[in-house]
C-alpha positions in Angstrom: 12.1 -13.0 27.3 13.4 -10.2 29.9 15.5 -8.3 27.3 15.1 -8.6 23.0 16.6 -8.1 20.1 16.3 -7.3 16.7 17.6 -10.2 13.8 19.8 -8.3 11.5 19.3 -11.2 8.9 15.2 -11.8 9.1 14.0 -8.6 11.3 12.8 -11.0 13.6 12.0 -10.5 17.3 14.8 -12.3 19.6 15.8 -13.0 22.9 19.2 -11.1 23.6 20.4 -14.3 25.5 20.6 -16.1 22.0 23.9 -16.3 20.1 21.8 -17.3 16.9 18.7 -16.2 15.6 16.0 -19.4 16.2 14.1 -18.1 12.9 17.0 -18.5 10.0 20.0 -19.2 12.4 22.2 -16.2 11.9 24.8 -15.5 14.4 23.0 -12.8 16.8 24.5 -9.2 17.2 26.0 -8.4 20.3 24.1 -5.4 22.3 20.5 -4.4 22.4 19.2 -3.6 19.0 16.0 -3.0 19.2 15.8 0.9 20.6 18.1 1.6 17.5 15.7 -0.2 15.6 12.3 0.9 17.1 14.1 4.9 16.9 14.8 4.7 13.4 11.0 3.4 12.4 9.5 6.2 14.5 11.5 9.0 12.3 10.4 7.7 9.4 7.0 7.6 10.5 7.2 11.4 12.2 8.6 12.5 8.4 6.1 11.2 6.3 3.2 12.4 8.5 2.5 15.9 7.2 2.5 14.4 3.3 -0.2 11.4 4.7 -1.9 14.4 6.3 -2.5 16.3 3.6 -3.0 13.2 1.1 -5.9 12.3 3.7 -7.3 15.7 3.6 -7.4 16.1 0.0 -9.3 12.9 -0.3 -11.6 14.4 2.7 -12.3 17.4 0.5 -12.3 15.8 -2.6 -15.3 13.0 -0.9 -16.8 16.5 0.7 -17.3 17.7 -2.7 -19.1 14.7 -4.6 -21.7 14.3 -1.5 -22.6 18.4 -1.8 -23.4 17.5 -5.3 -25.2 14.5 -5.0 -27.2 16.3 -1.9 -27.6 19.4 -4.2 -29.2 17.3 -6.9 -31.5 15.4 -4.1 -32.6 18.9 -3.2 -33.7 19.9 -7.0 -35.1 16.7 -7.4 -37.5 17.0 -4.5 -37.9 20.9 -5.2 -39.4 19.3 -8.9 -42.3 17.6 -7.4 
């Protein structure tokens, strides 16, 4: 496959050279889809990176928090003996 495509029916991965899409035989679109394609998944990943970020480093602080407890208990408990 020198140049592919994107299936507009199935999402599939094509050859350009086909007329119909080997995976649920829908007539291929004419042109080279799969910049369009490949651009438009990359914005929607760039958008919903700074919301992942901070969902991650909540859940960072939030695990940060339970071991400084648990280590702070370990600490009285050996302190007891």
């Amino acid at each position: 496959m020198d140049k592919v495509s994107i299936c507009h029916a199935c999402g599939r991965t094509i050859d350009s050279a086909w007329n119909f899409c080997p995976m649920c035989g829908t007539v291929a679109a004419s042109g080279d889809l799969l910049p369009g394609a490949l651009d438009s998944v990359f914005e929607q990943i760039e958008a919903t990176r700074p919301e992942r970020a901070a969902t991650r480093i909540a859940r960072m602080e939030n695990e940060l928090g339970e071991l400084e407890k648990e280590l702070s208990l370990l600490i009285a408990g050996n302190s007891a003996l």
